[in-house]
C-alpha positions as CSV (number, residue, x, y, z in Angstrom):
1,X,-1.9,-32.8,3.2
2,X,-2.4,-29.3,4.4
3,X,-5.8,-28.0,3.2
4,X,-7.9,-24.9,3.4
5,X,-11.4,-26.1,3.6
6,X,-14.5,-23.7,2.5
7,X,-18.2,-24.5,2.5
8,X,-20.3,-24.6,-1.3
9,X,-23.9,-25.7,-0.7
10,X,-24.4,-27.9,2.4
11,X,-20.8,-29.4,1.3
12,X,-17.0,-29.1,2.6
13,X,-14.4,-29.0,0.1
14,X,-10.7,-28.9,0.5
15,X,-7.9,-26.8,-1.6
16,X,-4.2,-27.7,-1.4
17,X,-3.0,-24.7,1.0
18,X,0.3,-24.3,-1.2
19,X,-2.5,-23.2,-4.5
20,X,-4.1,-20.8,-2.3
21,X,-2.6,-17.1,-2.4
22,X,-5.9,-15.5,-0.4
23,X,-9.1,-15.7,1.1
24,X,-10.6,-12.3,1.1
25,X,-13.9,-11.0,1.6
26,X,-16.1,-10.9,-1.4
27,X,-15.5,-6.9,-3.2
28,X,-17.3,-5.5,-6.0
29,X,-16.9,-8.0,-9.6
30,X,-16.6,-6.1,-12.7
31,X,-19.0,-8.1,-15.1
32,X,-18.4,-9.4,-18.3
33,X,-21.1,-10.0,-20.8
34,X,-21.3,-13.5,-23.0
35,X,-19.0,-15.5,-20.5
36,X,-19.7,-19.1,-19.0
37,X,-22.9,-19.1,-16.2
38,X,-20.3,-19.7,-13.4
39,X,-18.1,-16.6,-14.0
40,X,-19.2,-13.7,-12.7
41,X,-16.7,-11.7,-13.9
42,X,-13.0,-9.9,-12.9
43,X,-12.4,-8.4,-9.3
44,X,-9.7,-6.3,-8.3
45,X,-7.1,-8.4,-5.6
46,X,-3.9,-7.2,-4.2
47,X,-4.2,-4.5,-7.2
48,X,-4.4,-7.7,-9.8
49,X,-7.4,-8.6,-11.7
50,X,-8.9,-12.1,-10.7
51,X,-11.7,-13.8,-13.1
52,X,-14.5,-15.1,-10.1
53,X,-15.7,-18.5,-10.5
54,X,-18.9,-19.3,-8.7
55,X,-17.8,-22.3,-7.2
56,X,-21.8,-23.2,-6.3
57,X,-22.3,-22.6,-10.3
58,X,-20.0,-25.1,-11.3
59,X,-21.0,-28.1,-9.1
60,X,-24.7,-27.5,-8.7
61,X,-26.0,-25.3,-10.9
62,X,-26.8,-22.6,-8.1
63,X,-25.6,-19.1,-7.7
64,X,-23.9,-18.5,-4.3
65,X,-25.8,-16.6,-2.0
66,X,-24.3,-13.4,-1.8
67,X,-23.7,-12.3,1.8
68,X,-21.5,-11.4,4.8
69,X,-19.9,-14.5,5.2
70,X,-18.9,-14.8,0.9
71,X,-15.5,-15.2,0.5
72,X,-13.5,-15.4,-2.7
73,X,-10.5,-18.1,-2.2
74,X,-7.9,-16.6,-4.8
75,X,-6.1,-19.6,-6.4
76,X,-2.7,-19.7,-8.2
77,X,-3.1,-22.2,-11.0
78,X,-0.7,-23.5,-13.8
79,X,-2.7,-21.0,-16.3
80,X,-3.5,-18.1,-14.3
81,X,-4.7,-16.7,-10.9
82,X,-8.3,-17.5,-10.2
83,X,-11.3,-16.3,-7.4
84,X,-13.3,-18.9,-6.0
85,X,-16.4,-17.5,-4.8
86,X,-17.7,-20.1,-1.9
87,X,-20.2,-19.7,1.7
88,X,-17.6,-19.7,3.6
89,X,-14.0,-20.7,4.2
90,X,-14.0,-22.0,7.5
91,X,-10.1,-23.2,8.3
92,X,-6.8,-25.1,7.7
93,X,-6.9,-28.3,8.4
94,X,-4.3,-31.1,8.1
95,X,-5.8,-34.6,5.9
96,X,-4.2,-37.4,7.1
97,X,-2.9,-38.9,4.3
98,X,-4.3,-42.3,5.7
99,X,-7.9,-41.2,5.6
100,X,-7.7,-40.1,2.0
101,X,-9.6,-42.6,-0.9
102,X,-10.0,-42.2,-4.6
103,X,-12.2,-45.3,-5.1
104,X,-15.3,-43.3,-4.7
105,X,-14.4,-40.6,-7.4
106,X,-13.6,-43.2,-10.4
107,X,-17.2,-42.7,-11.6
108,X,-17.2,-39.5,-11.9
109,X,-15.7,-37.9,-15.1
110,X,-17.9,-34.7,-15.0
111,X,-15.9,-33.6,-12.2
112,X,-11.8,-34.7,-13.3
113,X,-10.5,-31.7,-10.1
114,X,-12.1,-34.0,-7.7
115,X,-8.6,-36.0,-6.8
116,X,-9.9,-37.6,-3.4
117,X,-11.9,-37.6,-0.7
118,X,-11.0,-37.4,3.0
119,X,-13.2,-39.8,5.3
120,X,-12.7,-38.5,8.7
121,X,-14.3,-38.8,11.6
122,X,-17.5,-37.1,11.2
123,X,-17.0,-35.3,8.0
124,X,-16.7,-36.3,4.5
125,X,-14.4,-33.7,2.5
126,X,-13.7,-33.9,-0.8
127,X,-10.5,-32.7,-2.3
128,X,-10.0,-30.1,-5.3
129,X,-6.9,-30.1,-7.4
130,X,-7.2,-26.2,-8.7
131,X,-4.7,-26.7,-11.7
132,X,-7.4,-29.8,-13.3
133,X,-10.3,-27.1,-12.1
134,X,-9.0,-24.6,-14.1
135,X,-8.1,-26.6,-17.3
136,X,-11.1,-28.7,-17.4
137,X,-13.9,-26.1,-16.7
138,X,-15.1,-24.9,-21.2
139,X,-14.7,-21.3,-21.6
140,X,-11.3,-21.5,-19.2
141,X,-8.5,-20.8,-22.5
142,X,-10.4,-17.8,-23.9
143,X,-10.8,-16.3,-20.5
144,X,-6.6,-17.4,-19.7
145,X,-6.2,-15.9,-22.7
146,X,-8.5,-12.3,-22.1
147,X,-6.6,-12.0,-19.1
148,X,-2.7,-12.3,-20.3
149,X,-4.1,-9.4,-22.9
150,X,-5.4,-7.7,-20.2
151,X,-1.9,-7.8,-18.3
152,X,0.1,-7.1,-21.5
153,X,-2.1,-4.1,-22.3
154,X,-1.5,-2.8,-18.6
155,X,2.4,-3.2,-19.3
């Protein structure tokens, strides 16, 4: 499984490299008043608009520090593009599909985009699935749905 690993808290998480469609340095994010905590808002990428998800925000609760070494992973998803705003995406790396488990993640239904985890060597990584991210997170329809207006209004 060919991954694109980035950093949220002291954490390494892995996205399937066929979801992602960027990794770009973080730009300036249009807010939007009366949305979810952990969407800061739109940001213009390869002319589109993107709705940023503070990756940090969804899993702990804590903005992401803001800095030099941001980066927004743009995501294609079943619904619609999304930014991932994370510390850092650090590189591509191939999960051997051996080293991949589930068993730990059964508990866990607060967090349904967590499909495995990757025990290697001297790293644990956990695995996102971006479609179940995007579907599962509340707020994600009415902002799916802002955003197809906003295309068909550009149109």
């Amino acid at each position: 499984m060919q991954t694109v690993i980035v950093q949220t808290g002291n954490e390494e998480y892995a996205l399937p490299v066929e979801s992602v469609v960027s990794i770009e340095k973080l730009e300036y994010i249009t807010p939007i008043p009366h949305l979810p905590d952990y969407l800061l808002g739109l940001m213009k990428s390869r002319g589109e608009l993107v709705p940023i998800l503070d990756f940090s925000q969804i899993l702990y609760h804590k903005p992401t520090p803001r800095d030099v070494d941001s980066h927004v992973v743009v995501l294609t998803t079943n619904q619609l593009e999304i930014g991932l705003l994370v510390l850092d995406a650090k590189e591509i790396l191939e999960l051997p599909e051996e080293r991949l488990t589930s068993t730990a993640l059964k508990a866990y239904s607060k967090t349904p985009y967590f499909t495995t985890v990757a025990n290697l060597e001297n790293r644990v990584i956990t695995v996102i699935d971006p479609n179940i991210l995007a579907s599962t997170l509340s707020g994600m329809d009415e902002i799916s749905a802002y955003m197809k207006e906003q295309r068909q209004s550009a149109e």
